[in-house]
PAKOLZA-941055 format. One line per 2 residues: number of its first residue (from 1); their letters; for each residue x, y, z of N, C-alpha, C. Coordinates in steps of 0.05 Angstrom, whole numbers. Example, Ala and Ser with C-alpha at 12.3 -4.5 7.8 and 13.67 -1.06 7.14 Angstrom:
<drenkols>
1> as> 264:-114:156:246:-90:156:264:-66:156 | 257:-45:142:273:-21:143:258:1:157 .
</drenkols>
This chain:
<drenkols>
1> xx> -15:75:408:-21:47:403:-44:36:421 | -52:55:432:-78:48:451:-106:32:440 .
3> xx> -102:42:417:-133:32:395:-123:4:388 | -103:2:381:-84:-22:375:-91:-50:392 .
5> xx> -75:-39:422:-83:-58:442:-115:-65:447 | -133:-44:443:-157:-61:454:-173:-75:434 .
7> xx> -160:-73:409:-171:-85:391:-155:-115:391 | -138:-110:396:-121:-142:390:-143:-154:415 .
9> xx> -141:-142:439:-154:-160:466:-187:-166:464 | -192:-152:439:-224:-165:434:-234:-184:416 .
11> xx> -203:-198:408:-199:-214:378:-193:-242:399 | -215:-256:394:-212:-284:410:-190:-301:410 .
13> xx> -183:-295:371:-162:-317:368:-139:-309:370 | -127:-286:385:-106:-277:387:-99:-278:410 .
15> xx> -77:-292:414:-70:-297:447:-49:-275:453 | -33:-273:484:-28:-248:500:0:-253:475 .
17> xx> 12:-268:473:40:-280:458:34:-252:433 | 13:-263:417:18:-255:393:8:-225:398 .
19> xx> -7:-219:411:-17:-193:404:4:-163:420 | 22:-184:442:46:-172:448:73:-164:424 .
21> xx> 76:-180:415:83:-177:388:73:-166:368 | 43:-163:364:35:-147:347:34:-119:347 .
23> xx> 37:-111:380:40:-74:388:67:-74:386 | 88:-92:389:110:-80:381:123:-74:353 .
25> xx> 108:-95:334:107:-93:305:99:-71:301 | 77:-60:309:53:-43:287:82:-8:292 .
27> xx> 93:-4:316:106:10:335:130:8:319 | 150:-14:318:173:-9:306:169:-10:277 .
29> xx> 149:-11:262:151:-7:228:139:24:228 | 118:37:252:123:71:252:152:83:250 .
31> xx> 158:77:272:188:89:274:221:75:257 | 218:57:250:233:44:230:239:67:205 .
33> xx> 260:83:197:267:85:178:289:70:159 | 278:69:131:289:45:107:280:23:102 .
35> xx> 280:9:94:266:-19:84:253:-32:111 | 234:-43:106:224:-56:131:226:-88:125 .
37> xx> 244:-101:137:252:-130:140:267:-141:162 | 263:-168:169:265:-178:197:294:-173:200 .
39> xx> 310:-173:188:326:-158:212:332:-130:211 | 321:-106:190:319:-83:210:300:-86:231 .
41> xx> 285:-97:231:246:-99:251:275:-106:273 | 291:-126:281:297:-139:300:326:-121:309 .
43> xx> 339:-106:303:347:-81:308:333:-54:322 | 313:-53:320:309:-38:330:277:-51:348 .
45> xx> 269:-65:355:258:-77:383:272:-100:393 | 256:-117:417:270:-134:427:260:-163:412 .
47> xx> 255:-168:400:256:-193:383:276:-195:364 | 283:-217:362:309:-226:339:299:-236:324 .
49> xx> 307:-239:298:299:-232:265:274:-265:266 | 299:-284:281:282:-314:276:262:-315:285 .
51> xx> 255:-305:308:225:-301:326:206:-284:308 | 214:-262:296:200:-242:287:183:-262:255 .
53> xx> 202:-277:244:197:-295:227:176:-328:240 | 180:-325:253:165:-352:260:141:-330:269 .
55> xx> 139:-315:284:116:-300:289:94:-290:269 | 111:-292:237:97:-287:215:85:-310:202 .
57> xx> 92:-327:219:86:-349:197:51:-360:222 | 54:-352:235:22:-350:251:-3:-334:234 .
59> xx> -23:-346:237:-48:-344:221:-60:-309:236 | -73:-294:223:-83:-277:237:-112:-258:215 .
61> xx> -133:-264:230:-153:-253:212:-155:-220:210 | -139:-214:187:-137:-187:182:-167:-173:168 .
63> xx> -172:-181:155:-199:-173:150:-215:-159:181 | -218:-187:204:-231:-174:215:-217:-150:240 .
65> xx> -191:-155:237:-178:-129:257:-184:-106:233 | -181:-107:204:-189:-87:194:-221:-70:201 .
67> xx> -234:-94:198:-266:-77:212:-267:-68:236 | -254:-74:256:-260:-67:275:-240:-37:281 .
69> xx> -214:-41:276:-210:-11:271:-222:13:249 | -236:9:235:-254:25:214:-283:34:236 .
71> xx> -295:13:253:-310:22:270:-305:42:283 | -278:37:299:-277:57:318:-255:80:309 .
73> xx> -254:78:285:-227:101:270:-248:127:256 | -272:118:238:-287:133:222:-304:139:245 .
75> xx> -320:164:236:-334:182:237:-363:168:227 | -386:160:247:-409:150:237:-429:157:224 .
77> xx> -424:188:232:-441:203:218:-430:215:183 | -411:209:183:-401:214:150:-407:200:131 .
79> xx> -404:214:115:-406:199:89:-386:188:78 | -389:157:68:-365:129:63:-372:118:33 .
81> xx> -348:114:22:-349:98:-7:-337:78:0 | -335:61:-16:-320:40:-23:-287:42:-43 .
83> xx> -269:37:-50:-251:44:-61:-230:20:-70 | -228:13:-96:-208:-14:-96:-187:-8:-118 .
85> xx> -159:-10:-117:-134:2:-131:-115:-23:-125 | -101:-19:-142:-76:-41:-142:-52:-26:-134 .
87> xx> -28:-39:-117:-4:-19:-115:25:-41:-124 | 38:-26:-136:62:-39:-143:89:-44:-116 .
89> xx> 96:-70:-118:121:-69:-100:141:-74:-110 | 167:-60:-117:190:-71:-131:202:-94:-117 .
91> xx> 218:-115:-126:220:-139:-117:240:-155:-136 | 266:-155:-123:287:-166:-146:294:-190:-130 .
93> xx> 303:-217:-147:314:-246:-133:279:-261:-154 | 291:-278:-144:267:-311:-162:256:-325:-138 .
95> xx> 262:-329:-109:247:-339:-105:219:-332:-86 | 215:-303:-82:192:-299:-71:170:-304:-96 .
97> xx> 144:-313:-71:125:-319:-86:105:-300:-104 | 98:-300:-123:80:-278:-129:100:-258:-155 .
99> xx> 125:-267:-163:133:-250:-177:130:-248:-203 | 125:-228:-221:110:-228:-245:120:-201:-252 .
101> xx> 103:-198:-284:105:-167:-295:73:-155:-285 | 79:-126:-264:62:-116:-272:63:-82:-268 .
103> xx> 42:-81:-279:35:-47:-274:49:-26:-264 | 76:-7:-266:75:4:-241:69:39:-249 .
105> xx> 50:51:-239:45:77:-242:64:99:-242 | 87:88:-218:104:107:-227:126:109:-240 .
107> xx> 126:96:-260:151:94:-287:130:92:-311 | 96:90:-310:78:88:-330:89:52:-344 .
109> xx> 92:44:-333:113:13:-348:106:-5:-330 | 104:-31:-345:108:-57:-331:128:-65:-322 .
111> xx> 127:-82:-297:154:-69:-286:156:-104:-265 | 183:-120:-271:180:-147:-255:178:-139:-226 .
113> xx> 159:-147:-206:164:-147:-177:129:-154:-172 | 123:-141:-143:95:-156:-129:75:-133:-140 .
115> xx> 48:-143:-135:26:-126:-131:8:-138:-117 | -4:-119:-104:-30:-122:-75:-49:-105:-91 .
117> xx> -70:-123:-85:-98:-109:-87:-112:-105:-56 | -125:-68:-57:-125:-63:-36:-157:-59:-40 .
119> xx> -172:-57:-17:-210:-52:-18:-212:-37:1 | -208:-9:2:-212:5:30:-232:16:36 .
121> xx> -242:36:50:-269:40:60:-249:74:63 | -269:100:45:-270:133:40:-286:138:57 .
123> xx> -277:151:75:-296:178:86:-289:194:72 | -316:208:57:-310:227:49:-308:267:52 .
125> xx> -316:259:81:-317:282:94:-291:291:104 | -270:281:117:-247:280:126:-225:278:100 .
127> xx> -236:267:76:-212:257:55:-191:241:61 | -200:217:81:-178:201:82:-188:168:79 .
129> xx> -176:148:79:-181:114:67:-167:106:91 | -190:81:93:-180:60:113:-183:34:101 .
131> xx> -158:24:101:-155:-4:87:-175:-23:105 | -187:-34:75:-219:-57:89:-201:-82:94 .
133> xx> -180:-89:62:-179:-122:54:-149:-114:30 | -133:-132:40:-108:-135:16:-97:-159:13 .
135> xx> -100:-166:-6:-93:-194:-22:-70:-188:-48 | -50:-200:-45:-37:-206:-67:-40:-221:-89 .
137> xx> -36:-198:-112:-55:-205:-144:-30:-233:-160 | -40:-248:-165:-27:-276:-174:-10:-270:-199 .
139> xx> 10:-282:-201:28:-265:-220:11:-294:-252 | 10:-278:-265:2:-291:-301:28:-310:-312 .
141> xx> 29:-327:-331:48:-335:-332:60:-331:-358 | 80:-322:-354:90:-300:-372:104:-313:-396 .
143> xx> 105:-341:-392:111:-355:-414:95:-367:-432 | 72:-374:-422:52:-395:-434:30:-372:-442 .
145> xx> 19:-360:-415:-3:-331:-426:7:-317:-447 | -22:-315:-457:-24:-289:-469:-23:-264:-452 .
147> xx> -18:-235:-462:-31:-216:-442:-57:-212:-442 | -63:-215:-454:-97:-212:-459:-113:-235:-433 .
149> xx> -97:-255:-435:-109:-272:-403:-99:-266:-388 | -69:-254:-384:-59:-249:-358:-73:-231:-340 .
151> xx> -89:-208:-366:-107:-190:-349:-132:-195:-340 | -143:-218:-351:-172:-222:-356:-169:-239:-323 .
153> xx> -139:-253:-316:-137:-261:-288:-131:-235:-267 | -121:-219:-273:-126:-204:-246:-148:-179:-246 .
155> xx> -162:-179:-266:-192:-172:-270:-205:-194:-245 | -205:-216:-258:-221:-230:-241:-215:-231:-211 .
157> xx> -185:-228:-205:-180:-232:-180:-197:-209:-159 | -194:-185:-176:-204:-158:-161:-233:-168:-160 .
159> xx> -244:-174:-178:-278:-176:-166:-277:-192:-156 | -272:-221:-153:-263:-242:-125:-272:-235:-97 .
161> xx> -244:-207:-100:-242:-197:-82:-260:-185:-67 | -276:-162:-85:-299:-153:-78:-322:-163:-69 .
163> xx> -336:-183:-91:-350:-201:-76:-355:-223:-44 | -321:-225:-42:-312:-235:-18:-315:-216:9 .
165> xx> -307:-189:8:-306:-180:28:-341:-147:29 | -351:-157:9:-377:-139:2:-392:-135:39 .
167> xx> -399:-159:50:-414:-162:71:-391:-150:96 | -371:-142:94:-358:-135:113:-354:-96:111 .
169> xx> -365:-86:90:-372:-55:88:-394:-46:103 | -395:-22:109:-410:-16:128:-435:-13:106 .
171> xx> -463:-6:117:-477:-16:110:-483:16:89 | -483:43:99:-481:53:89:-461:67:66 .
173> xx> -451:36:54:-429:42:27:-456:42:3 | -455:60:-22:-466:52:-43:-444:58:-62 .
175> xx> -430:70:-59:-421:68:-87:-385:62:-88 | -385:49:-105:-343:44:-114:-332:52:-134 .
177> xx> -310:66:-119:-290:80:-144:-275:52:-149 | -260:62:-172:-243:46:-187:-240:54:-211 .
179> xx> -207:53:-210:-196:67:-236:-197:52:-259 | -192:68:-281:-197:62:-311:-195:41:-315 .
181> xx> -176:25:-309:-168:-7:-320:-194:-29:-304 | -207:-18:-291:-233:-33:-279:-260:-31:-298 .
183> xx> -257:-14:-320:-272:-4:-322:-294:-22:-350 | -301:-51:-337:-301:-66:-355:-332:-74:-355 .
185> xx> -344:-90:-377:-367:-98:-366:-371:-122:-341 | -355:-135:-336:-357:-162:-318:-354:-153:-287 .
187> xx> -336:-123:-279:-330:-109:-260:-357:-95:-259 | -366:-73:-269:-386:-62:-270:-411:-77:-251 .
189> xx> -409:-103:-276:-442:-115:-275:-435:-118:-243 | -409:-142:-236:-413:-157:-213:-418:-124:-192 .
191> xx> -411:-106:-193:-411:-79:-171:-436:-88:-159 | -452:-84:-186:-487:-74:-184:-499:-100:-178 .
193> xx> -496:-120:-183:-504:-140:-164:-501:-143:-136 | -477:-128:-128:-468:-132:-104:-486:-106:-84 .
195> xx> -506:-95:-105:-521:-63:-98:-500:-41:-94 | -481:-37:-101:-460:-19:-104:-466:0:-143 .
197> xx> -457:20:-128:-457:44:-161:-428:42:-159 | -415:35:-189:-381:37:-198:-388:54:-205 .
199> xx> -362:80:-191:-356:96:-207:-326:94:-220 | -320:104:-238:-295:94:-262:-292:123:-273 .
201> xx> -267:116:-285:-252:140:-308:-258:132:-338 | -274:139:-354:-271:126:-388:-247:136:-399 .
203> xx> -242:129:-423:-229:136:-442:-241:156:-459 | -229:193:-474:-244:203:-481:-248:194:-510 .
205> xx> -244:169:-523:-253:160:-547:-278:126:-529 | -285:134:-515:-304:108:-506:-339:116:-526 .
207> xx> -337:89:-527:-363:89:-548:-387:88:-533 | -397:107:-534:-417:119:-526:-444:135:-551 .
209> xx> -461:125:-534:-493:144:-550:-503:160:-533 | -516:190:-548:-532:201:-534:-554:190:-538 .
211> xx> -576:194:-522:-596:186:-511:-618:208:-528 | -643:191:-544:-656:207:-559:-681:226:-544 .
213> xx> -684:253:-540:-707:258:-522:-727:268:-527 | -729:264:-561:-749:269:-575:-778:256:-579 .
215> xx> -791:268:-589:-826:248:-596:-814:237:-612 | -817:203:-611:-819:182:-637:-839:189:-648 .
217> xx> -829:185:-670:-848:186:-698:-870:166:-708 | -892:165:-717:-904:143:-713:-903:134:-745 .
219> xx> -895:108:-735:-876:97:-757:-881:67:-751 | -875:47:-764:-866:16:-764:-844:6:-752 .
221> xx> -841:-1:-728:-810:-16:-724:-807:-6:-694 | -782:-13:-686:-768:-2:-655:-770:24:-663 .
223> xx> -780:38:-627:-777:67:-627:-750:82:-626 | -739:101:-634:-720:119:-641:-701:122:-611 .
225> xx> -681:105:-604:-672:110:-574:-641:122:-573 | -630:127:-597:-597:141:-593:-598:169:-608 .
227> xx> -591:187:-612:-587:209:-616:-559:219:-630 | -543:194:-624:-519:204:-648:-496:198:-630 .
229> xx> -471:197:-633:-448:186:-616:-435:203:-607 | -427:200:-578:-419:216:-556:-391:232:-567 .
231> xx> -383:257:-575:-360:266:-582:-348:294:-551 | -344:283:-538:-328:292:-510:-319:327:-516 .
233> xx> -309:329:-543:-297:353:-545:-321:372:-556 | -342:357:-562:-368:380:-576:-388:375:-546 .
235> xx> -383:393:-532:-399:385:-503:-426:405:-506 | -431:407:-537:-462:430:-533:-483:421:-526 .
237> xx> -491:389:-536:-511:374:-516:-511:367:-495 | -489:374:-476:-484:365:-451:-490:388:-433 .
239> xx> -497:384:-408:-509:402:-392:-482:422:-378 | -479:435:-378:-467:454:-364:-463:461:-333 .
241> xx> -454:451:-328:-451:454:-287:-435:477:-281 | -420:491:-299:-405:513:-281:-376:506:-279 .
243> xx> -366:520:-257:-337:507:-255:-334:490:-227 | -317:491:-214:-309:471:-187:-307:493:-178 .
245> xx> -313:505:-146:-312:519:-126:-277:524:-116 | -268:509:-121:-240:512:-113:-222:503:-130 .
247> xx> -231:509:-160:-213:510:-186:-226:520:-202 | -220:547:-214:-242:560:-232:-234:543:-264 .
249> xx> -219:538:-261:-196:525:-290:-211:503:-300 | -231:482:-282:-244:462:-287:-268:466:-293 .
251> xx> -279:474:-321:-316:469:-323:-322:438:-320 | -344:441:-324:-360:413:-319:-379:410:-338 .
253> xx> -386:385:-355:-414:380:-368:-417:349:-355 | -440:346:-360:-458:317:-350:-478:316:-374 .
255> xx> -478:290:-374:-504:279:-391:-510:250:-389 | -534:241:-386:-531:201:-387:-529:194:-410 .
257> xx> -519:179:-415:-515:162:-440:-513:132:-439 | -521:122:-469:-515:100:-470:-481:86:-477 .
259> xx> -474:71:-458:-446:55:-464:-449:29:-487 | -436:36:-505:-446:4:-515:-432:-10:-516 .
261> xx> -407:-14:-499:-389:-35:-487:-395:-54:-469 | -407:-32:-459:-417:-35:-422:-442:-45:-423 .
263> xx> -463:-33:-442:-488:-44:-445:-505:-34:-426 | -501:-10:-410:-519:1:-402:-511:34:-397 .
265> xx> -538:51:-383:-535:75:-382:-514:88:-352 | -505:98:-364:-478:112:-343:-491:150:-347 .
267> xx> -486:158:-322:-478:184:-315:-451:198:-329 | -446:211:-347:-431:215:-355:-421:250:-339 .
269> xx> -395:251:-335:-384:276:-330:-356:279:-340 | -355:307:-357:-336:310:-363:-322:341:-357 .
271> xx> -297:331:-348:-283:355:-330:-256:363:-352 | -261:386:-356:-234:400:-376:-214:410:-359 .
273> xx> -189:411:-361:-175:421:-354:-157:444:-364 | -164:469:-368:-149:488:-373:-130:507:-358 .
275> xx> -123:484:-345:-102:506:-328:-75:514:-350 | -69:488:-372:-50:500:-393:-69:511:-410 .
277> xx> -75:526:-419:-96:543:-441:-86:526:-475 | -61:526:-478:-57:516:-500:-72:490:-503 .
279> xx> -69:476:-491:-62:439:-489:-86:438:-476 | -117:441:-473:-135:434:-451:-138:406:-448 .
281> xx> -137:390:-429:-137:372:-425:-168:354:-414 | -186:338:-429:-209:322:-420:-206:298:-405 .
283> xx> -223:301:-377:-218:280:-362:-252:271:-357 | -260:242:-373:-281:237:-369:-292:211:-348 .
285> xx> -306:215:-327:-315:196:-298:-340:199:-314 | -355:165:-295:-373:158:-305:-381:135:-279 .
287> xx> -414:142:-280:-417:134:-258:-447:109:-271 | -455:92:-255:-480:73:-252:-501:92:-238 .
289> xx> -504:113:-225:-521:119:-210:-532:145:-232 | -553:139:-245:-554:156:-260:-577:188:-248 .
291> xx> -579:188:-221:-592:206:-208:-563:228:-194 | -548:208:-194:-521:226:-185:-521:256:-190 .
293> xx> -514:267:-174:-504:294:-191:-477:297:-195 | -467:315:-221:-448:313:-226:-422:330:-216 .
295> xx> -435:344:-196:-407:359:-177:-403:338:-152 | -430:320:-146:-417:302:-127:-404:281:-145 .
297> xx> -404:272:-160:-395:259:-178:-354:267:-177 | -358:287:-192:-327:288:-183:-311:298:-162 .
299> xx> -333:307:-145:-319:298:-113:-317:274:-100 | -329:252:-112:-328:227:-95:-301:216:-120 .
</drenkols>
């Protein structure tokens, strides 16, 4: 907890009170096994449940204890993405705040309890994430919404988000993952305003054009710019990369194309999976950086 303490003692607004409390927090929710709540937290250090609770109800700028341990946690010389995902919290009773239907990945089902939207910062040399920024996603209202708005609000909440905490990434971030359900035009655009490349998962029925690379014909009218519609499982116009170095089971093709959801050109890569031979399985990423290559592509 050494990194702990000198970071609290460099945070102006944190006085000796709270940041004494805060190394014993960060300390007993390591070693805490089972649910973490004020009174296991107060079982096993020397604060009692009511202190531990009034101590929460004190203001504390997490954002910037998050930057400052990312300074001195990462590796400066590596290479860093950006990364933003939602996580489910199960959560039974009515009156915490924030309770709603959402998402949870591991039952594939909507599911009543919390969700946090997280913005962390990839090294990608080490393979590990350091949480930038987490905000709790606003629950839709499940009587009056549609779902169709309920999503279109925590769409928005996530780019909020991003835009909010953009100037607090290190400077050498360019590009953000984010999974499929991001993978929208309003998310996209705002990335690339923000000078960030989204990278995303498509759907292998996403409507897509190849890109024409022929001589136009000289003719009357707009020149000749699509080539015919992207079909994922006929990959003979698509370039060939080989397999993955440490999965022979995964070939690779790439090609740019046009999105016409998205309304602009994406890096396309598509990764097969034949480790079942019967059942091969297509997994298609797609990137804004259309210089990318496509083995760093599905390593990032």
């Amino acid at each position: 907890m050494t990194i702990v303490k000198e970071i609290l003692h460099q945070m102006p607004a944190v006085g000796k009170p709270q940041a004494q409390f805060l190394e014993t927090l960060f300390a007993t929710i390591l070693a805490l096994r089972g649910r973490v709540n004020f009174r296991h937290l107060s079982r096993d250090c020397d604060y009692c449940a009511r202190t531990i609770a009034r101590q929460f109800r004190r203001c504390l700028d997490w954002p910037d204890c998050h930057q400052r341990v990312i300074t001195v946690a990462r590796d400066p010389r590596s290479e860093v993405i950006s990364a933003q995902d939602a996580s489910f919290i199960p959560k039974r009773g009515q009156q915490t705040f924030g309770l709603g239907h959402f998402f949870n990945g591991c039952t594939s089902r909507a599911e009543r309890g919390l969700e946090i939207s997280t913005l962390a910062v990839v090294e990608v040399t080490r393979r590990c994430a350091f949480t930038r920024a987490v905000a709790q996603t606003p629950p839709g209202d499940d009587e009056m919404g549609s779902p169709q708005a309920q999503e279109e609000t925590r769409v928005d909440f996530s780019r909020q988000q991003l835009c909010e905490q953009r100037h607090r990434l290190p400077p050498q971030v360019t590009s953000h993952c984010v999974d499929g359900y991001c993978a929208k035009k309003q998310d996209l655009d705002a990335a690339v305003r923000l000078h960030l490349h989204p990278m995303t998962k498509l759907r292998c029925d996403a409507d897509c054009r190849l890109l024409y690379p022929g001589p136009h014909p000289t003719r009357r009218g707009a020149r000749r710019q699509y080539d015919g519609k992207v079909n994922v499982h006929d990959r003979r116009r698509f370039e060939a990369l080989g397999t993955l170095a440490e999965a022979d089971h995964l070939p690779l093709s790439t090609s740019v194309v046009w999105h016409v959801t998205l309304k602009r050109k994406l890096r396309l890569v598509v990764v097969v999976n034949r480790k079942p031979p019967a059942q091969p399985r297509d997994i298609v990423l797609a990137s804004t950086a259309l210089a990318l290559d496509g083995r760093q592509l599905v390593a990032l």
